[in-house]
C-alpha positions, 0 to 999 in steps of 0.5 A: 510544602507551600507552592506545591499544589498537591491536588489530583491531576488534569482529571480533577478539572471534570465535576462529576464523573459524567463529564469526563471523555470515555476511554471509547473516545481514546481510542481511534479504528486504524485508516482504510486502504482506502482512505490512505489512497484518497488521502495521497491523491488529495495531495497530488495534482491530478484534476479534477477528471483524473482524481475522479479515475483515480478514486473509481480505481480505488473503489475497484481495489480487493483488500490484497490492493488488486485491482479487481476492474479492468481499464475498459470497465474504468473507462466505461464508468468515468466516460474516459478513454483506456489511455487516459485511465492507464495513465491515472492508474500508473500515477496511482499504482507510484503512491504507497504502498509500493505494489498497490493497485496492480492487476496480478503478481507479477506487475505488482512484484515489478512494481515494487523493483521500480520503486526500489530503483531495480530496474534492468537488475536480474530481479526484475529479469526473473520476474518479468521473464522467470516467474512461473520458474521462480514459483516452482522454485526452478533455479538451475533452469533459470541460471541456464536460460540467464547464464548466470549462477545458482547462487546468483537466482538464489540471492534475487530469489531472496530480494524477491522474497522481501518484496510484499505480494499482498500490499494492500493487506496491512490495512486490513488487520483488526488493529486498534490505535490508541491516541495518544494523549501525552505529548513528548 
């Protein structure tokens, strides 16, 4: 056995069982919505100006990811002009998750097909032009106003089923991470 070092393992090194981490030291809170959004914006290369917009929407955000502020009250807030919020908040609503930062459904929805690359597909048709029919689960009058099939409302209907009408939700489940603390 000479050679092998049949001692405890790494926490052997602490002297006394005061000097060792807690285990509420190995655990960690999962990021915020929030701190998600910030840390993207902090990546990209909006100025100084518009990351101060994009942070303001931020902070306008319900936990679903809504955008509880309008662009005027942004606007106010900021001392910038509805176009120039409407822009940052379009750079905004691109990062992740896909549908964040949207004012209802239906553009948080579209948003998605945009990010899924969908656009002028019959997904984005029902949604943009179709939704109240499609909550209704109106499918034969859908498939008469686009003159395409039932099954054809019901496949979108599927897509559209997928997509996620509360974006911002995962960040606001009570998770706890655990760090790890062995690396592969």
């Amino acid at each position: 056995l000479e050679g092998y070092n049949l001692g405890g393992g790494i926490g052997d090194s602490y002297e006394e069982d005061d000097d060792r981490p807690s285990f509420e030291n190995l655990l960690t809170k999962k990021g915020t919505l929030s701190d998600h959004i910030l840390w993207q914006i902090g990546l990209s290369s909006l100025g100084e100006f518009d990351r101060r917009i994009a942070c303001e929407i931020v902070g306008n955000l319900d936990e679903s990811g809504y955008l509880q502020s309008s662009v005027e009250e942004i606007a106010e807030s900021t001392g910038a002009d509805a176009d120039r919020v409407e822009k940052v908040l379009s750079i905004v609503q691109d990062l992740d998750p896909p549908g964040i930062a949207c004012r209802d459904l239906r553009e948080c929805l579209l948003k998605q097909v945009e990010q899924l690359d969908m656009e002028g597909s019959l997904v984005e048709t029902i949604l943009r032009d179709h939704i109240a029919e499609l909550e209704n689960r109106n499918y034969p009058a859908i498939a008469k106003a686009l003159n395409v099939t039932v099954d054809d409302i019901l496949s979108a209907a599927k897509i559209i089923s997928s997509l996620d009408p509360r974006p911002g939700r995962i960040y606001n489940q009570e998770d706890v991470q655990y760090l790890s603390l062995i690396h592969i």
